[in-house]
C-alpha positions in Angstrom: 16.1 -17.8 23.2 12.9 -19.0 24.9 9.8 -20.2 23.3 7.1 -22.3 23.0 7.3 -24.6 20.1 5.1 -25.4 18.1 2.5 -23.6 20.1 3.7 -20.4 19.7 2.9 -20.7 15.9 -0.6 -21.0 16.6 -1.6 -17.3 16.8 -0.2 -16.2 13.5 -1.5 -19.7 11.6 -5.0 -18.9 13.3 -4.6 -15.0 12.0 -3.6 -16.2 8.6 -6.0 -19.0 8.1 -9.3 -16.9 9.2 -8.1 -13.6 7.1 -8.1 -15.8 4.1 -11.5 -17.8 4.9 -12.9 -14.6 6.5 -11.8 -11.9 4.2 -11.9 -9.7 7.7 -8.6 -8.5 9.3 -10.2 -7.7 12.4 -11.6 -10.7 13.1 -8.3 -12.4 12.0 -6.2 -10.7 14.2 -8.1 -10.6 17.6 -8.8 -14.5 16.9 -4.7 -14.4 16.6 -4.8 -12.8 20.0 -6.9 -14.6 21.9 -5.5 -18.0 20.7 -2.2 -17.1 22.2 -3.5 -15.5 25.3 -5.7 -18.7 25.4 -2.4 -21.0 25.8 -0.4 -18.8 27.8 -3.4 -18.6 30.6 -3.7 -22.5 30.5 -6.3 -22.5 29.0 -9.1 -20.5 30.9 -11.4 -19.2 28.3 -12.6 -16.2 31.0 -9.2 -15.4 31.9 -8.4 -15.6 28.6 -11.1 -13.0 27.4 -10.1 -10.5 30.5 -6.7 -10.9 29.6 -7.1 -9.8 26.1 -8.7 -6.6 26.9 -6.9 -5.7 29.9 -3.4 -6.8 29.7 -3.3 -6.6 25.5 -5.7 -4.1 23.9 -5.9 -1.6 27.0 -2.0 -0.9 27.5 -1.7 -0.7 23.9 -4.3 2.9 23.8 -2.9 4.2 26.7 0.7 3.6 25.4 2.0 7.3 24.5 3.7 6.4 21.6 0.7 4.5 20.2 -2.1 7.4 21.2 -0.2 9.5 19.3 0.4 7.5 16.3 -3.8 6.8 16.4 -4.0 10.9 16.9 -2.5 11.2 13.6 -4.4 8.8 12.1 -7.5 10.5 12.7 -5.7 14.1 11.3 -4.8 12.0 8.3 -8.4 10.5 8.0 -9.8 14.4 8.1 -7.3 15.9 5.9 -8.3 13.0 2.4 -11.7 13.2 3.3 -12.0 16.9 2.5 -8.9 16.5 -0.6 -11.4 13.7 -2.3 -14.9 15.5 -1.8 -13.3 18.8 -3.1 -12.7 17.7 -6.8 -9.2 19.3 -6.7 -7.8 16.1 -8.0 -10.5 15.6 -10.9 -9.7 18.9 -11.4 -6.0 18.5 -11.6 -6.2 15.3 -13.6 -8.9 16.9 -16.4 -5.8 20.1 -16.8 -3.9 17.3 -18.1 -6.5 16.4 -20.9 -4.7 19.2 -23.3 -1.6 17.3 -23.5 -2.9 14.3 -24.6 -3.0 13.6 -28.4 -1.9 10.1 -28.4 -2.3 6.7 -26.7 0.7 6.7 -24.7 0.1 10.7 -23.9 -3.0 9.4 -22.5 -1.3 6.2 -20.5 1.4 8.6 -18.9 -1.1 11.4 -18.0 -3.3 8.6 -16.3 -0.2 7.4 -14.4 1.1 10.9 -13.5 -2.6 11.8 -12.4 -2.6 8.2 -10.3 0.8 9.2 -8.7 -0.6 12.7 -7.6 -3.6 11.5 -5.8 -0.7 9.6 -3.5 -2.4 10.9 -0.4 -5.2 8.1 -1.0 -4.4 4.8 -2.3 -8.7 4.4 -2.4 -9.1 7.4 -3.7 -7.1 7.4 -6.7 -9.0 4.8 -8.8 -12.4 6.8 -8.1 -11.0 10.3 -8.9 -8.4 9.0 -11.7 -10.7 7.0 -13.3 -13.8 8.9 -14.2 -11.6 11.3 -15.4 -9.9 9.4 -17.9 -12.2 7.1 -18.9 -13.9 8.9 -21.9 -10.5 10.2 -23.4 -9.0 6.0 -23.0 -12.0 5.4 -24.9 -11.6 8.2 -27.5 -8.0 6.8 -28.5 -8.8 3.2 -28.2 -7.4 2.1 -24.9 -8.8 -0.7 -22.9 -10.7 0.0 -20.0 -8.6 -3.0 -18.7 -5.8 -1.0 -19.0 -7.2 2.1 -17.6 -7.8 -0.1 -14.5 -4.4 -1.7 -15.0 -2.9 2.2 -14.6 -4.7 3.5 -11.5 -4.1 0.1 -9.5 -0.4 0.8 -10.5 -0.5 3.9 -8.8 -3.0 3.0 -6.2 -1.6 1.1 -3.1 2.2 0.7 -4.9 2.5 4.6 -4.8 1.2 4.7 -1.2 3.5 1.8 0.4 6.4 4.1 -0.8 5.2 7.5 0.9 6.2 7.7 4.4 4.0 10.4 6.2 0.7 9.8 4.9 -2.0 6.9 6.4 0.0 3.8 5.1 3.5 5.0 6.6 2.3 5.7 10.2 0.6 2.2 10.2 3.9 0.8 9.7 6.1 2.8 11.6 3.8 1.7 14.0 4.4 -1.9 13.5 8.3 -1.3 13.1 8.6 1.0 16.5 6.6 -1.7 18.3 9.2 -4.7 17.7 12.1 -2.2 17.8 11.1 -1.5 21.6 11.3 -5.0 22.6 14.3 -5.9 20.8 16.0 -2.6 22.7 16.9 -0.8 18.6 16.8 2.7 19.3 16.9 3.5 15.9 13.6 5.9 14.2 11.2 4.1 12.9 11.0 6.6 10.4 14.5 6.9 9.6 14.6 3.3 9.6 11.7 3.2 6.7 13.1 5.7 5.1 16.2 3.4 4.7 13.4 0.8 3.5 11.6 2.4 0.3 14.8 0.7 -2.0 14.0 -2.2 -0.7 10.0 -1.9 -2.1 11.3 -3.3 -5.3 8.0 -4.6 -6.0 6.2 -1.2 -5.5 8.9 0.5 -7.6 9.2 -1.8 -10.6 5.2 -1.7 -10.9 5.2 2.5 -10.7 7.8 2.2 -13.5 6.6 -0.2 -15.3 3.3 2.0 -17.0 5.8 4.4 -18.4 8.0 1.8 -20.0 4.3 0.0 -21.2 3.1 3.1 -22.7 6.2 4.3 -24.6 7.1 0.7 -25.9 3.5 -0.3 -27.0 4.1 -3.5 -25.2 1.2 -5.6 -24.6 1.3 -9.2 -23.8 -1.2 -11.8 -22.5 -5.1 -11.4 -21.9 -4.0 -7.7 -22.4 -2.9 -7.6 -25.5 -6.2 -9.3 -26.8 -7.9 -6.6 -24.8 -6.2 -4.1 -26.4 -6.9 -5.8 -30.0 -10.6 -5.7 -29.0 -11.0 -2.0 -28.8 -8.8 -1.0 -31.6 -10.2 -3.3 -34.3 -13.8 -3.1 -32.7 -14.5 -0.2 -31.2 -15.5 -2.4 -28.4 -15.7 -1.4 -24.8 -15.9 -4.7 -23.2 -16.3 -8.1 -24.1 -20.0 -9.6 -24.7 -20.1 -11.4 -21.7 -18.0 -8.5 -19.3 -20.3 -6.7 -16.5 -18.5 -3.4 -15.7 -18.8 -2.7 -11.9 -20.2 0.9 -12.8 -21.6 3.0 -15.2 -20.1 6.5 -15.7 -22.5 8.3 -14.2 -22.6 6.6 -11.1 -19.2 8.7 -10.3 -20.3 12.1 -10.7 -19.2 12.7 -6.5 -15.5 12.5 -8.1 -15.4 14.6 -10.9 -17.8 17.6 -10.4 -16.3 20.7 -11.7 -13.9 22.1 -9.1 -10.3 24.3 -9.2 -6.5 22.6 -9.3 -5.8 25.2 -6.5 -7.3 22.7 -4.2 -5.5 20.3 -4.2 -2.2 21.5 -4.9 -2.3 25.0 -2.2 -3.0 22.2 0.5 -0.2 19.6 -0.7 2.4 22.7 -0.8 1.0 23.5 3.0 1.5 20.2 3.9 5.1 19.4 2.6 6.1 23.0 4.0 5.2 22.7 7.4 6.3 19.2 7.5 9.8 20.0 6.3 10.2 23.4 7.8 9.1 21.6 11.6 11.7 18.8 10.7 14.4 20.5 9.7 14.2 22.8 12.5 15.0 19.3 14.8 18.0 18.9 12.5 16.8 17.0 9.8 17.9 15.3 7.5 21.7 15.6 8.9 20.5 14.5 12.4 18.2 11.8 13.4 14.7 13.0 14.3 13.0 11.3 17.2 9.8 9.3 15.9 7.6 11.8 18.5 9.2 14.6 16.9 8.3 13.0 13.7 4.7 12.7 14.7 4.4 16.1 16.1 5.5 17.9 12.4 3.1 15.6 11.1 0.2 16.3 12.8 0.7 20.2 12.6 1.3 19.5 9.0 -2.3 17.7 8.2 -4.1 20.1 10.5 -2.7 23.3 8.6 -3.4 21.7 5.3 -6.7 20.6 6.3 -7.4 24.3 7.5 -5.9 25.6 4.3 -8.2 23.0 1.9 -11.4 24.3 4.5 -10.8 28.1 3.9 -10.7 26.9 0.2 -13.9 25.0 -0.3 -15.6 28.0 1.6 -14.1 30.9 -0.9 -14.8 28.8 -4.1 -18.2 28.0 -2.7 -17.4 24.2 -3.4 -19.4 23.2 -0.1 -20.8 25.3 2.8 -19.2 25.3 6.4 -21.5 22.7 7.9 -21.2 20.1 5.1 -17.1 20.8 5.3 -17.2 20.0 8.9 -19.0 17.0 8.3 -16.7 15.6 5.2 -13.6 16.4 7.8 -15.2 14.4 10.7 -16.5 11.6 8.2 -13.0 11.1 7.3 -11.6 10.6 11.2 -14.8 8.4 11.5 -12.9 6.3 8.3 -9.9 6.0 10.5 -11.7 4.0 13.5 -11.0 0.6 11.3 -6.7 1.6 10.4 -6.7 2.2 14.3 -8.4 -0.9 15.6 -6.5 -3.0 13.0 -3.4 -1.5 14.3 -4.1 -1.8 17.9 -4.6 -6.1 17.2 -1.7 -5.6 15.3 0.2 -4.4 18.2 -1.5 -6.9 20.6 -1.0 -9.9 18.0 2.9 -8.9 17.7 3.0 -8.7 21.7 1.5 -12.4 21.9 3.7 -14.1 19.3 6.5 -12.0 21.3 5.7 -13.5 25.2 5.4 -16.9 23.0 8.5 -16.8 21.7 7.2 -17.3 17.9 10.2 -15.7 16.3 12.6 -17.4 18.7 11.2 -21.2 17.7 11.3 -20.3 13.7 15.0 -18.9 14.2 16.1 -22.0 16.0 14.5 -24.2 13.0 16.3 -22.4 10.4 19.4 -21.8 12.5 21.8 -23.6 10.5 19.5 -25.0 7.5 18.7 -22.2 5.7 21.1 -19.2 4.5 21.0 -15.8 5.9 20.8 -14.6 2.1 17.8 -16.2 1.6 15.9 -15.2 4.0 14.2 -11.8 2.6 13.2 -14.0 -0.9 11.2 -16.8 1.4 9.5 -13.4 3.2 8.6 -12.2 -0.3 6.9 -15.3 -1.3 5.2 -15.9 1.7 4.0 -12.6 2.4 2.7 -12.5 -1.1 0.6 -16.0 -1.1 -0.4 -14.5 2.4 -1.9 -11.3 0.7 -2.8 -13.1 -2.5 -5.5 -15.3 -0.7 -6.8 -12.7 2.2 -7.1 -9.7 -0.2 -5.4 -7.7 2.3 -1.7 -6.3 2.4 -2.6 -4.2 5.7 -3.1 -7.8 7.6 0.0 -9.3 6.1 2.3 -6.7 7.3 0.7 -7.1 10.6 1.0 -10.9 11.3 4.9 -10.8 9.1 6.6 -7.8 10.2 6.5 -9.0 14.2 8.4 -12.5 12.9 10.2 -10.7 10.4 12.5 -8.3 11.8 13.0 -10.7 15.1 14.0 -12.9 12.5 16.6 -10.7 10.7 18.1 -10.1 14.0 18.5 -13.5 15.3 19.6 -15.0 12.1 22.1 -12.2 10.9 20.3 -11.5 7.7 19.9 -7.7 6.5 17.1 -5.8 8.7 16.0 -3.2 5.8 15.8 -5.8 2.9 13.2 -7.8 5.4 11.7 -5.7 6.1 11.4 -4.3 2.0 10.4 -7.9 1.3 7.8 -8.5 3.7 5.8 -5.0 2.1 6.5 -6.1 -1.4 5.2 -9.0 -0.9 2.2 -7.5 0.8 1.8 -5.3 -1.9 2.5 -7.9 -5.2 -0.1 -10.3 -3.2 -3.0 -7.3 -2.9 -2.3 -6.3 -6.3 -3.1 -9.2 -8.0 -5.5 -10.4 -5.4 -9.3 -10.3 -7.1 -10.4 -9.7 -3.3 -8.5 -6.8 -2.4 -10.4 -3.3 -2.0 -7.9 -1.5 -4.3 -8.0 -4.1 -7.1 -12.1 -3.5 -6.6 -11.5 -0.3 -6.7 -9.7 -0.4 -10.0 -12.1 -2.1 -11.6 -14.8 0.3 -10.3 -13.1 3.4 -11.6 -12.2 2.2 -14.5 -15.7 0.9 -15.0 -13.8 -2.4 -16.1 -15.2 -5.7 -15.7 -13.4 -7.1 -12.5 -12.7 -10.8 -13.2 -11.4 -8.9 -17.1 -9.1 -6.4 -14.9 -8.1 -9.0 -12.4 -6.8 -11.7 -15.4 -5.0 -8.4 -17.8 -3.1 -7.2 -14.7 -1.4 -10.4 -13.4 1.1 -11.1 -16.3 2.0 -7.5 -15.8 2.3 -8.0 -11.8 3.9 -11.3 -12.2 7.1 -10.0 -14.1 7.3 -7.6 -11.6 7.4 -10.2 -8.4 9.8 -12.4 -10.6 12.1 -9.4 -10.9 11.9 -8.8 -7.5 12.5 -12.1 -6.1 15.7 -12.1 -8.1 16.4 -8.7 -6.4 15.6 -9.7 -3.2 18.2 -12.9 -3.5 20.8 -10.2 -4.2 20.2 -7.6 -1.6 20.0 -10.9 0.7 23.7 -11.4 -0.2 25.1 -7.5 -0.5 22.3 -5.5 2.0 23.0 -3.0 -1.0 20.7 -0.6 -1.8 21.8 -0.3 -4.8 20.7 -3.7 -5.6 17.3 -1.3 -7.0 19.1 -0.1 -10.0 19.9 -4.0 -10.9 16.0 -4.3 -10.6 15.4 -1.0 -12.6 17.7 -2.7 -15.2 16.5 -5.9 -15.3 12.7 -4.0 -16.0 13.8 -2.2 -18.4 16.0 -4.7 -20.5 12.7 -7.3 -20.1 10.4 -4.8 -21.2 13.0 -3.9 -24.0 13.3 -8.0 -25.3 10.0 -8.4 -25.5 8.7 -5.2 -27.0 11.3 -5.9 -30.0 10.1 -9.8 -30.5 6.8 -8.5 -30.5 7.4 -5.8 -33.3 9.5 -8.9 -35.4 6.4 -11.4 -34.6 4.0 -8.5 -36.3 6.5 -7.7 -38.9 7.0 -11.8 -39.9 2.8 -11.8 -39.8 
């Protein structure tokens, strides 16, 4: 395999080092790209620059498969715009408030709520949030754990749902390095296969429930938690909450459940009825196929949703239109960032970056192994540049070469490189959804930040173990080891806990 040593680890060490000192993917990236273009020109700063935009960023837009993919984007952009500014989830979540008479009623119902806004991982704190924030308060629950909740559900629900903003972005990123490593497999088959693999994702979805019905708290939590029942205290005396509950009236205006769930069942109809028509889920459906139902899927719901907010007078035609369009205008950043993506993964491929790290590893370091060492270094990636979007960008192009060359199990890489992604903008106190969770919580951020990561870190170290274990089998069945391993934790330390209050 041809490479060029270590100078085809520049681009992805450049794109690694600036998103962490920058905080700016895009910046990151196109420094990534014209680094490598840089070297492989000689050296020829002009020719370097031309090169970049016409033999990297131009072939990528007029690509087919990648117009299409940023086509949908802009149909997905639309379509959350109008589901977040009609108050169909705040109105969905405050249906709930009935059912709740007890603390963990009220954990669960803020989960469930979190994991039905899965359409926007930025969306659920703000609409989730507001909602419950007055009835956490009313039964003596943290705003810490609130914010704990809806960044539970936030980005881990999202990295697990296929056709909505964060699966076509990496599709995307699969279909590219399956086309020059000749797979002909579906990208979307193929991360299908994946969502097993998210143990991360998973064990922190499932991990609220088991919280809330064993009254486990542990760490800075549990003294947060001991604040608000023996205080009545909000926050602690030196906390500044991000908001104040008014400033989220946008999100919780008075509005019908109709809207959000008429548009959803659209949605997953279309979607469904268009694929199986193809043959699915028996045959294999072609990723353009794929991206066809999809399209036709947001565009209906996004019609249904309009005809909606103009019957229930929630906004008039004009301001509609303009919410839709807003959205797509939201998209412009997802597409650029995936369009450096692909031209960052092109680079490191002419360079050979894959090839030189496969021939270093060749021989020392197990094929088992492989998928933990992703996990850990995608997650310190994510951890110090706040962003899981940019990690899955700069790992997924070395990854799956990786899992190729070296014999190691394609789906669990490629599982390992988004968990870690995920675990390292979870806990990250600079990623937007972490932000976000604080924000809609109305939670001080540095407080939410320093109750979440015990939680998160339990869920990496389970992970890791799972990921050493689907290294060896490439079972997917290594999830229910995972699922186990959560629950019995959770169970241990939930019992010593009761004994420790009972000895007290």
């Amino acid at each position: 395999m041809e490479h060029m040593g270590l100078l085809s680890l520049i681009p992805p060490i450049i794109a690694v080092i600036l998103a962490i000192v920058t905080k700016n993917v895009l910046i990151s990236l196109f420094s990534g790209v014209f680094a490598g273009v840089l070297i492989l020109v000689g050296g020829n700063p002009l020719s370097a620059t031309t090169g970049v935009i016409g033999e990297y960023l131009f072939p990528q837009l007029t690509d087919s498969y990648n117009a299409a993919v940023l086509v949908l984007l802009f149909f997905i952009g639309g379509f959350v715009a109008l589901m977040e500014k009609s108050g169909g989830g705040a109105a969905l979540a405050a249906a709930s408030m009935k059912f709740i008479r007890t603390r963990a009623n009220a954990q669960l119902a803020a989960w469930f709520g979190g994991i039905l806004i899965f359409f926007s991982d930025l969306g659920t704190p703000l609409i989730v949030g507001p909602v419950f924030e007055k009835i956490f308060d009313k039964v003596k629950i943290s705003r810490e754990k609130l914010a704990w909740i809806i960044d539970s559900t936030a980005s881990p629900v999202a990295v697990l749902i296929p056709f909505i903003g964060w699966g076509v972005y990496i599709m995307g990123l699969i279909r590219a390095e399956f086309d020059k490593l000749n797979i002909a497999d579906s990208e979307f088959s193929t991360l299908i296969q994946v969502i097993p693999f998210q143990f991360y994702a998973i064990l922190t979805v499932l991990l609220v429930p088991l919280i809330a019905i064993t009254k486990l708290d542990f760490g800075p939590m549990a003294k947060a938690e001991q604040r608000v029942r023996q205080t009545g205290q909000l926050y602690w005396p030196e906390s500044k909450p991000l908001r104040k509950a008014e400033e989220m009236k946008d999100y919780t205006t008075g509005s019908r459940t109709i809207l959000i769930w008429l548009p959803l069942l659209v949605l997953f109809v279309t979607l469904f009825g268009l694929l199986v028509s193809k043959g699915f889920p028996v045959t294999p459906v072609p990723g353009s196929e794929f991206r066809v139902a999809l399209s036709t899927a947001y565009l209906f719901a996004a019609i249904t949703i309009v005809v909606l907010m103009i019957v229930y007078k929630v906004k008039k035609f004009n301001e509609i239109f303009d919410i839709y369009t807003g959205g797509m205008q939201k998209m412009v950043y997802v597409a650029t960032t995936l369009v450096l993506a692909w031209s960052l993964g092109k680079v490191i491929g002419e360079m050979g970056t894959a090839a030189y790290i496969v021939e270093i590893m060749k021989g020392n370091v197990p094929a088992f192994i492989i998928p933990a060492i992703l996990f850990i270094v995608g997650a310190v990636m994510a951890l110090a540049s706040g962003t899981s979007w940019g990690t899955f960008a700069i790992m997924l192009p070395i990854a799956i070469p990786m899992a190729i060359s070296l014999d190691a199990h394609i789906l669990v890489c490629i599982g390992a490189v988004l968990s870690g992604g995920i675990f390292g903008d979870h806990c990250s106190p600079i990623s937007d959804t972490t932000i976000l969770s604080s924000t809609g919580a109305g939670a001080d951020h540095l407080d939410h930040v320093k109750t979440q990561f015990p939680y998160a870190l339990l869920n990496a170290s389970i992970a890791l173990v799972g990921f050493i274990v689907a290294g060896l089998t490439g079972s997917a069945y290594t999830l229910l080891l995972a699922i186990l391993l959560l629950v019995v934790t959770t169970l241990v330390l939930s019992r010593r806990k009761q004994a420790q209050v009972i000895s007290a």
